[in-house]
Biopython code that builds the backbone (N, CA, C, O; Angstrom):
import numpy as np
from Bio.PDB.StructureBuilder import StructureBuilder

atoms = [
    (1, "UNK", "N", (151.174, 18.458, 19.324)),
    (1, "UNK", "CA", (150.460, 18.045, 18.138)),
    (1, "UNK", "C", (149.050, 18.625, 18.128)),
    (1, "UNK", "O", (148.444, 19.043, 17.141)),
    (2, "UNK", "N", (148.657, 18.584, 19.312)),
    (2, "UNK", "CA", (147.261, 19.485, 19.249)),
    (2, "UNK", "C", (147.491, 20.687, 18.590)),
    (2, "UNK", "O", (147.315, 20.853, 17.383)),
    (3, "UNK", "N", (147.855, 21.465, 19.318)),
    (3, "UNK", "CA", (147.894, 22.804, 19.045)),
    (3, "UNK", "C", (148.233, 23.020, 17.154)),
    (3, "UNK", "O", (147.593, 23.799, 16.448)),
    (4, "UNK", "N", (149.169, 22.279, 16.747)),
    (4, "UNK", "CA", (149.316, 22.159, 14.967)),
    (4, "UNK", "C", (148.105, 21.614, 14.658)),
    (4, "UNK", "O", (147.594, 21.885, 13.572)),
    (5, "UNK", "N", (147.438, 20.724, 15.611)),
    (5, "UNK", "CA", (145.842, 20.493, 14.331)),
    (5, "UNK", "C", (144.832, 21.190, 14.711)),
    (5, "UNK", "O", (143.682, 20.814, 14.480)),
    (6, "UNK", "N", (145.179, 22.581, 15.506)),
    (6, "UNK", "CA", (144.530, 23.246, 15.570)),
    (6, "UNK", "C", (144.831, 24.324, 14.066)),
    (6, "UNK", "O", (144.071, 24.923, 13.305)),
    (7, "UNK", "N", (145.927, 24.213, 14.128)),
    (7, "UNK", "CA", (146.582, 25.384, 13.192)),
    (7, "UNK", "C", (146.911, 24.941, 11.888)),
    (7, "UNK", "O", (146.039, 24.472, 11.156)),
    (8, "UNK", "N", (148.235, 25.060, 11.489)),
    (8, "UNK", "CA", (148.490, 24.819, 9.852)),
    (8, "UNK", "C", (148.268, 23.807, 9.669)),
    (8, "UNK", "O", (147.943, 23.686, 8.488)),
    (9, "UNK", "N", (148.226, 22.173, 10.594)),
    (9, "UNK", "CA", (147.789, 20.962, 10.222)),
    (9, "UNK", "C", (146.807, 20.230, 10.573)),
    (9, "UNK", "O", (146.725, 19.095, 11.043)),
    (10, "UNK", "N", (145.368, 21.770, 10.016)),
    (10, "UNK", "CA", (144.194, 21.419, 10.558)),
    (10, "UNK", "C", (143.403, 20.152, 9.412)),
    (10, "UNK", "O", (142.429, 19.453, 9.689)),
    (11, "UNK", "N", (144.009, 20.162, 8.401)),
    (11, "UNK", "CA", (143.829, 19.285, 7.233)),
    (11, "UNK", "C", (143.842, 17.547, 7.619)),
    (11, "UNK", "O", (143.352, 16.658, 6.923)),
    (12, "UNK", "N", (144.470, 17.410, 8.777)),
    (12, "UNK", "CA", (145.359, 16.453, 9.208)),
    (12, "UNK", "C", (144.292, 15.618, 10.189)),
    (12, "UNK", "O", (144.215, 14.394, 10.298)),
    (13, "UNK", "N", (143.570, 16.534, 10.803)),
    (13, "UNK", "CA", (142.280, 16.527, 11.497)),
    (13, "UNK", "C", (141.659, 14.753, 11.397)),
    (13, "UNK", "O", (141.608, 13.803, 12.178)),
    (14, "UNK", "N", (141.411, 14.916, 10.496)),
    (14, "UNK", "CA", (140.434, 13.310, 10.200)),
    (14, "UNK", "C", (141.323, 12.456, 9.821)),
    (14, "UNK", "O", (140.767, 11.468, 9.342)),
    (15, "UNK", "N", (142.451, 12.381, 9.814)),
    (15, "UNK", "CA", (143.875, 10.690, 9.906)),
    (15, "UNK", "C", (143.764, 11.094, 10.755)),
    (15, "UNK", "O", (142.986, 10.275, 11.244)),
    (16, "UNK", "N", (143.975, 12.106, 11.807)),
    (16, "UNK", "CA", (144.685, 11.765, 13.624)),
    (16, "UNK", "C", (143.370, 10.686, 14.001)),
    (16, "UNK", "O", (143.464, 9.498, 14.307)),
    (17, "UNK", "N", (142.227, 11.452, 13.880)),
    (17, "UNK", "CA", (141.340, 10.577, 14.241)),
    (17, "UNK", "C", (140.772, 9.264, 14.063)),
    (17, "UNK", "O", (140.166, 8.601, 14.904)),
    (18, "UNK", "N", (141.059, 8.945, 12.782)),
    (18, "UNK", "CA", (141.282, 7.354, 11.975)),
    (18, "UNK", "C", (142.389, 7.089, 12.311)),
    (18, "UNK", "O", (142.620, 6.037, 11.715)),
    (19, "UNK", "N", (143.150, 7.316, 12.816)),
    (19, "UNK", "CA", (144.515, 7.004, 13.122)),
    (19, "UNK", "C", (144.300, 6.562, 14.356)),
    (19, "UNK", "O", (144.445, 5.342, 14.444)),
    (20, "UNK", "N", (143.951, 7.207, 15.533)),
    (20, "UNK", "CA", (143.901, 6.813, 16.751)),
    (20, "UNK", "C", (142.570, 5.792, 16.942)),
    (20, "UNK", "O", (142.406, 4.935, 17.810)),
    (21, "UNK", "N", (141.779, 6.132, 15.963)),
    (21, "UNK", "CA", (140.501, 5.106, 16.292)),
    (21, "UNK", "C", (140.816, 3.605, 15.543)),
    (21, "UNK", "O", (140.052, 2.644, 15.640)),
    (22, "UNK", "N", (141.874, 3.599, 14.909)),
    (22, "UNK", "CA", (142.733, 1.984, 14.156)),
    (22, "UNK", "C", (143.438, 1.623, 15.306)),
    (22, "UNK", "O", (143.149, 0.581, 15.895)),
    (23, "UNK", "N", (144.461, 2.472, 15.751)),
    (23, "UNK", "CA", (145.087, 2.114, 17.113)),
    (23, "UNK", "C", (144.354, 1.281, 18.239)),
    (23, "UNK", "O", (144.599, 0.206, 18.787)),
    (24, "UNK", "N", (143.684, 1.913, 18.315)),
    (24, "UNK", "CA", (142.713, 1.502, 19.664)),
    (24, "UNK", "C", (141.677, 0.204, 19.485)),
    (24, "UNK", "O", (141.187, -0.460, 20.398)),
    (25, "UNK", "N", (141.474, 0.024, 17.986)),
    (25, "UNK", "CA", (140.883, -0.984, 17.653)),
    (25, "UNK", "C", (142.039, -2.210, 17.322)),
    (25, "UNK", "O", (141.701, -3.371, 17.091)),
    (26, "UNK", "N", (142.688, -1.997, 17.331)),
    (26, "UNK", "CA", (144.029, -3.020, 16.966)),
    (26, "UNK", "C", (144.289, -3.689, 18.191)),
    (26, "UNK", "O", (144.231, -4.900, 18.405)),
    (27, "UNK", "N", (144.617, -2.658, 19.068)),
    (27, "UNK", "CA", (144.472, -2.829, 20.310)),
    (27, "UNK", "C", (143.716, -4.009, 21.091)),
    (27, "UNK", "O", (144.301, -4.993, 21.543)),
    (28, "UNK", "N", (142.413, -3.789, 21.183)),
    (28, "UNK", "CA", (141.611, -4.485, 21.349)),
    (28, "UNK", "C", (141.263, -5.858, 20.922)),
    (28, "UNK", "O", (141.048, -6.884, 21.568)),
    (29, "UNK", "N", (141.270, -5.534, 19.358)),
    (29, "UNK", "CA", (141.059, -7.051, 18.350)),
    (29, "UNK", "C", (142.761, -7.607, 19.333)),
    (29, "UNK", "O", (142.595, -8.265, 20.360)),
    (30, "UNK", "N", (143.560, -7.422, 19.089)),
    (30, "UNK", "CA", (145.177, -7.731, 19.435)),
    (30, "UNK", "C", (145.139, -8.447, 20.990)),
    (30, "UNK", "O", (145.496, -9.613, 21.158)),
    (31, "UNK", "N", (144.787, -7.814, 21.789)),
    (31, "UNK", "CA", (144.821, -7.858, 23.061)),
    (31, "UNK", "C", (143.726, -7.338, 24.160)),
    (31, "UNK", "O", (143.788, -6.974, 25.334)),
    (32, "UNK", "N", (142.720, -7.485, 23.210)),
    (32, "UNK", "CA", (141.871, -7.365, 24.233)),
    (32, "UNK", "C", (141.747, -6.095, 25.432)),
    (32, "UNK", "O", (141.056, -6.245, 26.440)),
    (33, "UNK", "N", (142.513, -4.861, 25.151)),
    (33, "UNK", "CA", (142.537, -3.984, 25.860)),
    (33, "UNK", "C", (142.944, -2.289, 25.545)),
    (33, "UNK", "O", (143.967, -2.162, 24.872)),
    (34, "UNK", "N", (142.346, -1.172, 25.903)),
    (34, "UNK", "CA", (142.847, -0.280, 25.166)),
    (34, "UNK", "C", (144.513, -0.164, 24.820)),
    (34, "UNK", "O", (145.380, -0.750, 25.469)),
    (35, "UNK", "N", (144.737, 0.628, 23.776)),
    (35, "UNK", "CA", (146.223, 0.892, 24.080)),
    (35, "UNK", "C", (146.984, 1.582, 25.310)),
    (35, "UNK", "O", (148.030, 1.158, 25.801)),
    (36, "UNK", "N", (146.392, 2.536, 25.656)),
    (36, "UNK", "CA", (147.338, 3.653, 26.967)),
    (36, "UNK", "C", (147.010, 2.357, 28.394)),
    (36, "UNK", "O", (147.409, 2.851, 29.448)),
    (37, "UNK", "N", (146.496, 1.122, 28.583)),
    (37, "UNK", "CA", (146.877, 0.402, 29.465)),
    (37, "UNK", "C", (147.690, -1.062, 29.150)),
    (37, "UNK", "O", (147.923, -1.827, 30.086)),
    (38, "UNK", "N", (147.975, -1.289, 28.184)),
    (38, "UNK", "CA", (149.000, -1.975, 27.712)),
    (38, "UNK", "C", (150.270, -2.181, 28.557)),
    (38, "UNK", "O", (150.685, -1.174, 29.130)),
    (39, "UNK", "N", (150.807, -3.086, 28.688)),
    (39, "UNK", "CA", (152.461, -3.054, 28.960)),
    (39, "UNK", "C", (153.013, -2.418, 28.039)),
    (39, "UNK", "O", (152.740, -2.384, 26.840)),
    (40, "UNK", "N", (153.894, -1.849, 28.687)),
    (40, "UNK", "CA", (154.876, -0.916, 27.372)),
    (40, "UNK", "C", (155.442, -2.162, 25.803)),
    (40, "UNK", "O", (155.332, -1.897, 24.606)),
    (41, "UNK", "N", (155.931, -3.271, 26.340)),
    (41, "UNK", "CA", (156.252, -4.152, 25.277)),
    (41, "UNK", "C", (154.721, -4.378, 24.185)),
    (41, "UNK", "O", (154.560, -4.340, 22.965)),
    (42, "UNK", "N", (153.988, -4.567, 25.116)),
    (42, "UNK", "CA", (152.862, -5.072, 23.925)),
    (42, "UNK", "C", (152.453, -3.804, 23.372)),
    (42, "UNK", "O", (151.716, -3.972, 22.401)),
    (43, "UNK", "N", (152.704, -2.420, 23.689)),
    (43, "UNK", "CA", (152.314, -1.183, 22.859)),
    (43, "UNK", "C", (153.277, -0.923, 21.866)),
    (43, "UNK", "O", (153.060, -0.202, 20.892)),
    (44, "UNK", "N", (154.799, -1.752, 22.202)),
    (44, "UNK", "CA", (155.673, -1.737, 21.549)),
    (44, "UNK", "C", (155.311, -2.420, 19.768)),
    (44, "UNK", "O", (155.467, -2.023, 18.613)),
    (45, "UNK", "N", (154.858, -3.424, 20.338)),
    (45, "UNK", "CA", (155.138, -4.574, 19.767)),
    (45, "UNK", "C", (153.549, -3.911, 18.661)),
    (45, "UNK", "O", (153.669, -3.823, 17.439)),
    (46, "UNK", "N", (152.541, -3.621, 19.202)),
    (46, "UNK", "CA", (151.904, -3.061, 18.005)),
    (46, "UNK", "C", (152.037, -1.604, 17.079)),
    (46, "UNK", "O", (151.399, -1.452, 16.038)),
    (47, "UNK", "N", (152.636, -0.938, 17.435)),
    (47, "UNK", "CA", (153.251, 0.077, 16.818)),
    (47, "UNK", "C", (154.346, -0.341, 15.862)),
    (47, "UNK", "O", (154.682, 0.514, 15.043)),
    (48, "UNK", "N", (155.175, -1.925, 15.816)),
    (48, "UNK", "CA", (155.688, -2.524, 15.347)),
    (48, "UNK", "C", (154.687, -3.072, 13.852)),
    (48, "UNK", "O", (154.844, -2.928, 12.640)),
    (49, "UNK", "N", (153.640, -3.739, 14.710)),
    (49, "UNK", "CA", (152.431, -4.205, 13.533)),
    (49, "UNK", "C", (152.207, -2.662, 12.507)),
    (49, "UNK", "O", (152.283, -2.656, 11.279)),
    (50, "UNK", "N", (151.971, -1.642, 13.234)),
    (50, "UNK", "CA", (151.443, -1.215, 12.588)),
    (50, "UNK", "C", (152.449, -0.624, 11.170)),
    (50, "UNK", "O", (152.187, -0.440, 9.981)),
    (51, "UNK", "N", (153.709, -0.453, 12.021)),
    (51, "UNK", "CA", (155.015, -0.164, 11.197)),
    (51, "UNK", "C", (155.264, -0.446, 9.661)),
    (51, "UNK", "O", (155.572, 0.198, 8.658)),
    (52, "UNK", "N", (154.891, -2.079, 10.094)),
    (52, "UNK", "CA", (155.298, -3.255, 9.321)),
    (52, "UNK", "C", (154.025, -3.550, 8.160)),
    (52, "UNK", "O", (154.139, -4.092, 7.061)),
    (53, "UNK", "N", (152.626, -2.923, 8.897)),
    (53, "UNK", "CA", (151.566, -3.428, 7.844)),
    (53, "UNK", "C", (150.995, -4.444, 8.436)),
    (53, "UNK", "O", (150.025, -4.995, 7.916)),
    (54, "UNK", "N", (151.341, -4.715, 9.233)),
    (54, "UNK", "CA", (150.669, -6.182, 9.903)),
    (54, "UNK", "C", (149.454, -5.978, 11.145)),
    (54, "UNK", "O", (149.001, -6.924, 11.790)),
    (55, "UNK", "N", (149.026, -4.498, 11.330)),
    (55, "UNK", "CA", (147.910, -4.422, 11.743)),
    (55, "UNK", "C", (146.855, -4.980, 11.441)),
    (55, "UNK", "O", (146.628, -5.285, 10.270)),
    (56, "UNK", "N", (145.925, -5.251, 12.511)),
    (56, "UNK", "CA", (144.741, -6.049, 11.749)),
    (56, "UNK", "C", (143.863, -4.982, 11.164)),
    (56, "UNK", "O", (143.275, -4.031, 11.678)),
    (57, "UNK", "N", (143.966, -5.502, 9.724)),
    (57, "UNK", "CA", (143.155, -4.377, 8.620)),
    (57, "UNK", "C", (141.975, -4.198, 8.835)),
    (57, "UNK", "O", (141.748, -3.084, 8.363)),
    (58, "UNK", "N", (140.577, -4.807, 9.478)),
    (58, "UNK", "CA", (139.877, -4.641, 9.987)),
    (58, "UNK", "C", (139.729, -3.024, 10.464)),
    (58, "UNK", "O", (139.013, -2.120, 10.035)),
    (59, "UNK", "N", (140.464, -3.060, 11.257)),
    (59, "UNK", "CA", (140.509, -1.478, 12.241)),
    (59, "UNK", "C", (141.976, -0.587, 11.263)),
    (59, "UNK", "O", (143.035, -0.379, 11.855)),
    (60, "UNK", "N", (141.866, -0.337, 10.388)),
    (60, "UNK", "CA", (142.199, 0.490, 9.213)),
    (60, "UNK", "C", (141.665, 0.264, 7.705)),
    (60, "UNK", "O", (142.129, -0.411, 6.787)),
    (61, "UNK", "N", (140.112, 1.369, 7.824)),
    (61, "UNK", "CA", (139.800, 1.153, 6.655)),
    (61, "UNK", "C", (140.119, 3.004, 6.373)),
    (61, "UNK", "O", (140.666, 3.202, 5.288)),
    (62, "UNK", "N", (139.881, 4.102, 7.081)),
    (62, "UNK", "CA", (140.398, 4.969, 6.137)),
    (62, "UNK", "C", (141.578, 5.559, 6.331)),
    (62, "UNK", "O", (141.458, 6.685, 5.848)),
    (63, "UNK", "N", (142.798, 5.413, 6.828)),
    (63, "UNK", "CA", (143.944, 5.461, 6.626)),
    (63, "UNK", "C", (145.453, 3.918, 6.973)),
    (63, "UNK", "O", (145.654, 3.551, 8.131)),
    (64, "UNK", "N", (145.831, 3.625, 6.417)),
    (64, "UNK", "CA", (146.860, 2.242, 6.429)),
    (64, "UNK", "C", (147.481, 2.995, 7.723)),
    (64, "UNK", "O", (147.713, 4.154, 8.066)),
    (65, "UNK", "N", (147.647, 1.412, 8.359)),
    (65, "UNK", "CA", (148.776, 1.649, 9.857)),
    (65, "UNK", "C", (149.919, 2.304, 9.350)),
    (65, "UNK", "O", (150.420, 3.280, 9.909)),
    (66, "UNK", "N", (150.406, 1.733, 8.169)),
    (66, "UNK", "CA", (151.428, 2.420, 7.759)),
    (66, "UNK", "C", (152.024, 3.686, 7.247)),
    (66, "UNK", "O", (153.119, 4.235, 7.119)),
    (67, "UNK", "N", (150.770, 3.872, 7.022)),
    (67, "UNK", "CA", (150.814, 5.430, 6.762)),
    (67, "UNK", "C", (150.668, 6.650, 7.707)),
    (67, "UNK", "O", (151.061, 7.814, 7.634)),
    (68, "UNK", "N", (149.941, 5.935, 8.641)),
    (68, "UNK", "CA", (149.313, 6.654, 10.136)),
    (68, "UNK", "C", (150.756, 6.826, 11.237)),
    (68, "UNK", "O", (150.918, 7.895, 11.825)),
    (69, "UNK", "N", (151.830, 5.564, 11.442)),
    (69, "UNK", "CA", (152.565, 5.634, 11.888)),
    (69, "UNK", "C", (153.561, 6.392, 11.061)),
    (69, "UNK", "O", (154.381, 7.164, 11.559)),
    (70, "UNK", "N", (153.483, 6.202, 10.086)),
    (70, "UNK", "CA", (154.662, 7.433, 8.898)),
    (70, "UNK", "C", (154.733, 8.876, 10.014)),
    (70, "UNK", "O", (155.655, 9.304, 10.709)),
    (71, "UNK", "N", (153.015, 9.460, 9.759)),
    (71, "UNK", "CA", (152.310, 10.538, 10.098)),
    (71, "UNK", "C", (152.839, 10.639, 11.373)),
    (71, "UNK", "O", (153.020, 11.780, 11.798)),
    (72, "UNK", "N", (153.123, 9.710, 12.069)),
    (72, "UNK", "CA", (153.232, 10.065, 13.825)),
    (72, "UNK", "C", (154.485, 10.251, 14.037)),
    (72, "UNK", "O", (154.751, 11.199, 14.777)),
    (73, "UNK", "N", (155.748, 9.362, 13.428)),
    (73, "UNK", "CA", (156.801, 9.546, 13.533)),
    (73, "UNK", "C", (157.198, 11.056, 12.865)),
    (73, "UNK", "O", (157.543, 11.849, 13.741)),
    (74, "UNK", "N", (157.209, 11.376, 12.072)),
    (74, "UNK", "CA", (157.293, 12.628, 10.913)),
    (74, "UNK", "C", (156.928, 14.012, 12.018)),
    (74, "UNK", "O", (157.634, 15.012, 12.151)),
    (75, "UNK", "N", (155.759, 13.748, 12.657)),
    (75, "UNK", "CA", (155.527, 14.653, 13.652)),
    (75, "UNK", "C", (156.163, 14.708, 14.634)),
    (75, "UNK", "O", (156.783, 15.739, 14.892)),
    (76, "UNK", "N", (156.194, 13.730, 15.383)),
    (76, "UNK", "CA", (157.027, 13.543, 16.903)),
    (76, "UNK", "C", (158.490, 14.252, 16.121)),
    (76, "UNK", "O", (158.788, 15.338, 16.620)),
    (77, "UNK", "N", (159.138, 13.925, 15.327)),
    (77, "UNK", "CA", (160.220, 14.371, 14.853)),
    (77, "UNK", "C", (160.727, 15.544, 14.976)),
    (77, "UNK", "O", (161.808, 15.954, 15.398)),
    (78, "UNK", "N", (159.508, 16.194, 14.415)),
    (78, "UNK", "CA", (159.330, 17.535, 14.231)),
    (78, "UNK", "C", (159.193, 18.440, 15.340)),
    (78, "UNK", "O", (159.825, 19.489, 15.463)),
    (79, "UNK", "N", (158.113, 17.864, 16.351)),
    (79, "UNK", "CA", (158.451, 18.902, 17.398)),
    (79, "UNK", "C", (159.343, 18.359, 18.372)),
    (79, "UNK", "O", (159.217, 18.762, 19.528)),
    (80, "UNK", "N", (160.445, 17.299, 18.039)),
    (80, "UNK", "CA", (161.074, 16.882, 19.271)),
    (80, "UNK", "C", (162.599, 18.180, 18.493)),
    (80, "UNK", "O", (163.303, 18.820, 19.274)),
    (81, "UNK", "N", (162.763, 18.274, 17.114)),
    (81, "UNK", "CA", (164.144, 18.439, 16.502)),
    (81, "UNK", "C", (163.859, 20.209, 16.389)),
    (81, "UNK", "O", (164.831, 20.946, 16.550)),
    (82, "UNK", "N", (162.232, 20.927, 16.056)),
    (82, "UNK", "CA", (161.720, 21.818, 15.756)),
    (82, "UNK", "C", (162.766, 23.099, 16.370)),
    (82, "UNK", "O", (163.835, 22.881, 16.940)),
    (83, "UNK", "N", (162.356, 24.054, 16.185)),
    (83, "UNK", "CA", (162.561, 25.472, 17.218)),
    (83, "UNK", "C", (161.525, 25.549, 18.369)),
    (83, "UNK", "O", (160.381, 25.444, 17.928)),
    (84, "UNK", "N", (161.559, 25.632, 19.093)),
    (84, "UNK", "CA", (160.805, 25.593, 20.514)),
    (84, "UNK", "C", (159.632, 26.836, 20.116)),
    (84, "UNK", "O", (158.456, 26.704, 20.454)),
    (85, "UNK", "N", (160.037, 27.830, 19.492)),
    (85, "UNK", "CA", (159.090, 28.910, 19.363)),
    (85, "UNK", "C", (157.318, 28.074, 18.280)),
    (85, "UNK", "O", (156.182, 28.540, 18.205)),
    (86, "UNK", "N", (157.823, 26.959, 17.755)),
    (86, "UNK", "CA", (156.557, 26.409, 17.163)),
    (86, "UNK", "C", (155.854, 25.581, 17.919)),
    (86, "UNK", "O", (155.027, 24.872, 17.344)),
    (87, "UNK", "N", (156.016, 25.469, 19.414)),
    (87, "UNK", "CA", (155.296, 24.762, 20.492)),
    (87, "UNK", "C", (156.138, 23.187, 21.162)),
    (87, "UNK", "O", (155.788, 22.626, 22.201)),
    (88, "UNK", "N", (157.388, 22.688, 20.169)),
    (88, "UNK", "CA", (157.789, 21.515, 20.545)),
    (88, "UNK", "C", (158.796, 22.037, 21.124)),
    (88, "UNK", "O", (158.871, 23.216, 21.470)),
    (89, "UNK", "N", (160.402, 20.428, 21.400)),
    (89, "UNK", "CA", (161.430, 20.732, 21.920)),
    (89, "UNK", "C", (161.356, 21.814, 23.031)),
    (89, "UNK", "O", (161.621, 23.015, 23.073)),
    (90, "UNK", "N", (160.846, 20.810, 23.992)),
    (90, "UNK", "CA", (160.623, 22.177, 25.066)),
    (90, "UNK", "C", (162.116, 22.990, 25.726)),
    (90, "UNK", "O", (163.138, 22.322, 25.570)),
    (91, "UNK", "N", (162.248, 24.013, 26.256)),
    (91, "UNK", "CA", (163.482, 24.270, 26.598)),
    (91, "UNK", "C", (165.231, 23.854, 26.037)),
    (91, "UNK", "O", (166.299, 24.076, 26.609)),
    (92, "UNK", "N", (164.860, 22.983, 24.309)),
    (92, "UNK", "CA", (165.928, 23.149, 23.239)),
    (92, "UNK", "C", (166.263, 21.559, 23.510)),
    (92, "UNK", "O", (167.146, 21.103, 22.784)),
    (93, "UNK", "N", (165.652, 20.636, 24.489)),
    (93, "UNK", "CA", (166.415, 19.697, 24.981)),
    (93, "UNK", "C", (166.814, 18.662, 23.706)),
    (93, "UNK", "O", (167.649, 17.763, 23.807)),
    (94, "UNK", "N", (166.142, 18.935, 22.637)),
    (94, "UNK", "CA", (166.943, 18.131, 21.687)),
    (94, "UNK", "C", (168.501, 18.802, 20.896)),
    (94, "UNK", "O", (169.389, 18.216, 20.278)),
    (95, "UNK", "N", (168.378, 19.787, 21.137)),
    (95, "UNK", "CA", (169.511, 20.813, 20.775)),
    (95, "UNK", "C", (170.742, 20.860, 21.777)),
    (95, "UNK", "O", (171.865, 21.164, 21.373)),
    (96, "UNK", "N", (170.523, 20.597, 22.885)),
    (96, "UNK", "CA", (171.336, 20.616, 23.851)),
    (96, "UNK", "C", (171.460, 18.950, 23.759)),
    (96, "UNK", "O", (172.626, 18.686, 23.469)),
    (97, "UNK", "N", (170.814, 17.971, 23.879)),
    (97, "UNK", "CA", (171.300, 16.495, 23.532)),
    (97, "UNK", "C", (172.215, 16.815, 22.349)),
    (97, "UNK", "O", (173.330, 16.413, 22.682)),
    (98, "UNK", "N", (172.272, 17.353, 21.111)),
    (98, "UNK", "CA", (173.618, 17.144, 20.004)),
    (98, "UNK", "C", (174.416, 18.300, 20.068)),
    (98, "UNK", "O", (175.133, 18.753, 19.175)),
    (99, "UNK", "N", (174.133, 18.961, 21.785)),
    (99, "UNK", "CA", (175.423, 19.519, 21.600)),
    (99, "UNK", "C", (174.984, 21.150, 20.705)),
    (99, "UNK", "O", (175.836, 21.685, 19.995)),
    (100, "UNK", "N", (174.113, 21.537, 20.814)),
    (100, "UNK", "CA", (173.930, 23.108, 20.188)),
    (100, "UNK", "C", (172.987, 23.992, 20.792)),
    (100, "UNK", "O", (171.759, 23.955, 20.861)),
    (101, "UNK", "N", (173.709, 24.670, 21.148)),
    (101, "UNK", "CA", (173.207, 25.892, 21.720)),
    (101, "UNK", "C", (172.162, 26.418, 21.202)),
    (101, "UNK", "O", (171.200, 26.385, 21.968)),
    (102, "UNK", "N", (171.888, 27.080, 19.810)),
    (102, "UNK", "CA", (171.102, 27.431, 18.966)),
    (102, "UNK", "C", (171.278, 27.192, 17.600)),
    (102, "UNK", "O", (172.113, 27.986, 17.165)),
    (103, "UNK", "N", (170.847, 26.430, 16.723)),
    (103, "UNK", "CA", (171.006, 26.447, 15.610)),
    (103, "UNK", "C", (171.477, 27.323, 14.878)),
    (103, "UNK", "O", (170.520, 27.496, 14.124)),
    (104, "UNK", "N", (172.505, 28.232, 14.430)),
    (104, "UNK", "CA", (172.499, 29.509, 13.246)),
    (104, "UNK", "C", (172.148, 29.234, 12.181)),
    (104, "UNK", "O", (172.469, 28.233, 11.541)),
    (105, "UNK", "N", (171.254, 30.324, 11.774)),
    (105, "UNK", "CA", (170.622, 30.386, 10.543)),
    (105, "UNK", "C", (171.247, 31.652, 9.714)),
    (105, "UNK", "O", (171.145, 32.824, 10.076)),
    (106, "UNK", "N", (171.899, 31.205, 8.558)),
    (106, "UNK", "CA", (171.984, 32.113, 7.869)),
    (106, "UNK", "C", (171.621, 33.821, 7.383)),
    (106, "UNK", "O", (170.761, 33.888, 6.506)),
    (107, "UNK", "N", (172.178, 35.145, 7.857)),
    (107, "UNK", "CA", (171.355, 35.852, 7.974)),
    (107, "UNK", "C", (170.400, 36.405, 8.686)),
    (107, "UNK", "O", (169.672, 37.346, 8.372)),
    (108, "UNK", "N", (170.436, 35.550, 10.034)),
    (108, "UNK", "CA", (169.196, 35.781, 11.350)),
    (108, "UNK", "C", (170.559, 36.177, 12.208)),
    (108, "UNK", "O", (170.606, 37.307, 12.693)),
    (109, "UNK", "N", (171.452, 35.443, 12.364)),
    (109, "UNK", "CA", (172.421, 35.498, 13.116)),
    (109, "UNK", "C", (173.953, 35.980, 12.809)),
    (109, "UNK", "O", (174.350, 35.382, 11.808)),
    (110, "UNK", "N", (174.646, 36.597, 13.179)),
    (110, "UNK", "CA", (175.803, 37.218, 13.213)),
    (110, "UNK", "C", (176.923, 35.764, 13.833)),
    (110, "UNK", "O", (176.936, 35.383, 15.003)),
    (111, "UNK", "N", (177.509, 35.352, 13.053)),
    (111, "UNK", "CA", (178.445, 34.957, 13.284)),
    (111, "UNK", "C", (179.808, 34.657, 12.448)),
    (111, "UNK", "O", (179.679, 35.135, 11.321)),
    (112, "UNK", "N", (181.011, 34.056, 12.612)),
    (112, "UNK", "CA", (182.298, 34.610, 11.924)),
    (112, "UNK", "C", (182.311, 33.456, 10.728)),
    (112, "UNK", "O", (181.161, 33.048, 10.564)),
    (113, "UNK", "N", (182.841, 33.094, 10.234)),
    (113, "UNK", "CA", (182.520, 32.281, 8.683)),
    (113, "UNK", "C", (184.191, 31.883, 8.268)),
    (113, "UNK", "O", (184.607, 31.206, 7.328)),
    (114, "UNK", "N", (184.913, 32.569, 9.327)),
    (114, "UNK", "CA", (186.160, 32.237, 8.827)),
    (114, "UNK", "C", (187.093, 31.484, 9.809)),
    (114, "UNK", "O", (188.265, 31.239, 9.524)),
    (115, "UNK", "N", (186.401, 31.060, 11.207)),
    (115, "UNK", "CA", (186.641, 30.167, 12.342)),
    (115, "UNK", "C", (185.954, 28.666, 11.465)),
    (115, "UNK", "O", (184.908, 28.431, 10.859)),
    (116, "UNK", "N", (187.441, 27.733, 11.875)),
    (116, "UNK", "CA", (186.661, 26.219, 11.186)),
    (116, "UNK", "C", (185.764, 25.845, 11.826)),
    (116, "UNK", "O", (185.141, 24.839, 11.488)),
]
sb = StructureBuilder()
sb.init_structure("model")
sb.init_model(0)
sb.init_chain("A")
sb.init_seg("    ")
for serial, (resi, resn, name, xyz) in enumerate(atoms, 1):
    if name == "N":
        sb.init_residue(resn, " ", resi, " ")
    sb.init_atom(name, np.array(xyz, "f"), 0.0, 1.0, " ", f" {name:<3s}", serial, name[0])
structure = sb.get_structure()
């Protein structure tokens, strides 16, 4: 994700950062502690808040939890499902989890059209 807000989703720049600075304040107001030392359930469980809208609005005034987590999932997505050549899916491992070798793309690749 760095490396994209370095690049084409340099626009994106100021939600990552309202984004992570709501997190961390949620966090805190929530539990009294940053997020990355959390128990995994209670990091669970606010990524849930934030899912749901039920972040404390306080610590989202310029982008909604809900919109911020949209943003995070949409990404993680992307470089977990991506082509490896755009920096995610390292070594295809989401491609090889469903079972595909390489995606064929129409026209990039040579293959038969008349095998079911």
């Amino acid at each position: 994700m760095d490396r994209q807000l370095c690049g084409p989703y340099r626009r994106l720049r100021d939600s990552y950062r309202a984004g992570i600075a709501g997190i961390e304040k949620s966090s805190r107001l929530l539990y009294g502690s940053d997020f990355a030392v959390l128990p995994q359930d209670k990091q669970v469980e606010l990524l849930t808040k934030m899912e749901q809208g039920k972040a404390p609005q306080e610590a989202w005034q310029k982008i909604s939890s809900t919109e911020f987590f949209g943003l995070l999932v949409d990404h993680t997505m992307q470089g977990f499902y991506g082509d490896p050549r755009h920096g995610g899916n390292r070594e295809r491992a989401s491609w090889k989890m469903v079972g595909l070798s390489y995606p064929m793309i129409r026209g990039r690749l040579k293959y038969d059209l008349t095998k079911g």
